[in-house]
C-alpha positions as CSV (number, residue, x, y, z in Angstrom):
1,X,0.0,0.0,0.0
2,X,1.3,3.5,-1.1
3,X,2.1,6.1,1.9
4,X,3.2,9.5,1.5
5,X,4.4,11.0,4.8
6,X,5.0,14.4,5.4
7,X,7.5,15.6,8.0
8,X,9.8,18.7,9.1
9,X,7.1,21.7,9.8
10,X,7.3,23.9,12.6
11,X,7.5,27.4,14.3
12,X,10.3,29.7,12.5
13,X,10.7,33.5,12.8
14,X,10.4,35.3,9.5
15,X,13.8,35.1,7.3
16,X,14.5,31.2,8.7
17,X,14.6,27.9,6.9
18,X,12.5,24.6,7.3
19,X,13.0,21.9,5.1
20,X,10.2,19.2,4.4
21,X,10.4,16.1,3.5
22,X,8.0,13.6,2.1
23,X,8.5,10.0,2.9
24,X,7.2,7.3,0.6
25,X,6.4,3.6,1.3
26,X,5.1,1.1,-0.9
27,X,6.7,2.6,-3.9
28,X,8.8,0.4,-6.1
29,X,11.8,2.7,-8.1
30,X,10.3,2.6,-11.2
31,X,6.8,3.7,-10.0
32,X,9.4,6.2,-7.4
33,X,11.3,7.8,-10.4
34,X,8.6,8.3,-13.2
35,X,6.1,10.0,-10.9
36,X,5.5,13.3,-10.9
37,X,5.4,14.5,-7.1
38,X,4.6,18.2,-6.2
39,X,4.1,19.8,-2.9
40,X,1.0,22.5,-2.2
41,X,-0.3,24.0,0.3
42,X,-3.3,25.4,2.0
43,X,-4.2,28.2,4.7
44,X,-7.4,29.7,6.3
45,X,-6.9,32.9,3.5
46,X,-6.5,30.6,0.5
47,X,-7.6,27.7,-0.8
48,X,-4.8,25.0,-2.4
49,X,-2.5,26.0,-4.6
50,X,0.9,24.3,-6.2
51,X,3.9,25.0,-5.2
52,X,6.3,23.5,-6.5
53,X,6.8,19.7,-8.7
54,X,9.6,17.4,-9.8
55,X,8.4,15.1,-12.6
56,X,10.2,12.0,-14.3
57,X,14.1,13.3,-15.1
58,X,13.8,15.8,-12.3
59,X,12.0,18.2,-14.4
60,X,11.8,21.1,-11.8
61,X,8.8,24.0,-11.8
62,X,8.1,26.4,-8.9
63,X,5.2,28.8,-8.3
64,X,6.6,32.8,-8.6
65,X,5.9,33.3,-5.3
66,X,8.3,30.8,-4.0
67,X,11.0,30.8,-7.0
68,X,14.3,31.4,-5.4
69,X,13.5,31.1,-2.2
70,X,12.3,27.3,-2.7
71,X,14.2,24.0,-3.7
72,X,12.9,20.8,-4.6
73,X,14.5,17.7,-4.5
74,X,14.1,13.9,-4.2
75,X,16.4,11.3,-3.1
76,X,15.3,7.8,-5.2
77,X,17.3,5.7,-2.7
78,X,15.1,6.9,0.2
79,X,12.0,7.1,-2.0
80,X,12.0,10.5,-0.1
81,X,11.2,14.2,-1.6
82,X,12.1,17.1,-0.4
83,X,11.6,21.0,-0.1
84,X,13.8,23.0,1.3
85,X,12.0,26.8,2.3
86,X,14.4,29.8,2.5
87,X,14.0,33.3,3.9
88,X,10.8,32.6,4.6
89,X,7.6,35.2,5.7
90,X,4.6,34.9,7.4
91,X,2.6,34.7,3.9
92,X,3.7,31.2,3.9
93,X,1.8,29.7,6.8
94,X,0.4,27.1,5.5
95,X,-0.4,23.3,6.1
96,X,2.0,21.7,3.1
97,X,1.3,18.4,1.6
98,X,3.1,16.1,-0.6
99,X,1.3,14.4,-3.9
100,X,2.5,11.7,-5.8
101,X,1.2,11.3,-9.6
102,X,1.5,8.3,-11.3
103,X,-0.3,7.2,-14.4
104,X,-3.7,7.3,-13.2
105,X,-2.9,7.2,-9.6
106,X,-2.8,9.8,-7.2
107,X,-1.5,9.7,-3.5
108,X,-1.5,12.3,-0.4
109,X,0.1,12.7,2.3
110,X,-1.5,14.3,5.9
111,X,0.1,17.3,5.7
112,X,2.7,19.3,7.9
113,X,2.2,22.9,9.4
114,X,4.8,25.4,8.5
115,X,4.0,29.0,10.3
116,X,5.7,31.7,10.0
117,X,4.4,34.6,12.7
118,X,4.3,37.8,11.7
């Protein structure tokens, strides 16, 4: 059975880093490496929106509002993606979740809060 488990949100001041990961289980490597997995997120003001994706070939896109700030990664060994969040500011508080696309199956994680107080 596929799990996608979200881990590494918290409390940081505004400027600070958090990085996320996203653990998989139940995933062979092909099924790992020619998925697309993305992370969103969602908060009281706004409903879900993308963030940022890493498809088959580590094809990277990012939202504007995160580009440069943001990095996404994945380690296929550890079936394991990753985000990590720099200078971040209180308009990302958010509960972030991890997605993994393959084919015609689609798999979420529970989420993991990231706030930033203002």
């Amino acid at each position: 059975q596929v799990r996608l488990v979200e881990s590494g949100g918290g409390l940081v001041e505004t400027g600070g880093s958090l990085k996320l990961s996203c653990k998989t289980t139940g995933v062979i490597l092909s099924m790992f490496t020619g998925s697309t997995m993305t992370w969103y997120r969602r908060s009281p003001e706004k409903e879900r929106e993308f963030v940022a994706s890493i498809g088959s070939g580590s094809v990277r896109k990012y939202a504007d509002s995160v580009k440069d700030r943001f990095t996404i990664s994945r380690d296929n060994v550890k079936r394991t993606m990753y985000l990590q969040m720099n200078s971040l500011e209180p308009e990302y508080t958010a509960v972030y979740y991890c997605n993994l696309d393959y084919y015609q199956h689609s798999y979420w994680g529970q989420g993991t809060q990231v706030t930033v107080p203002s």
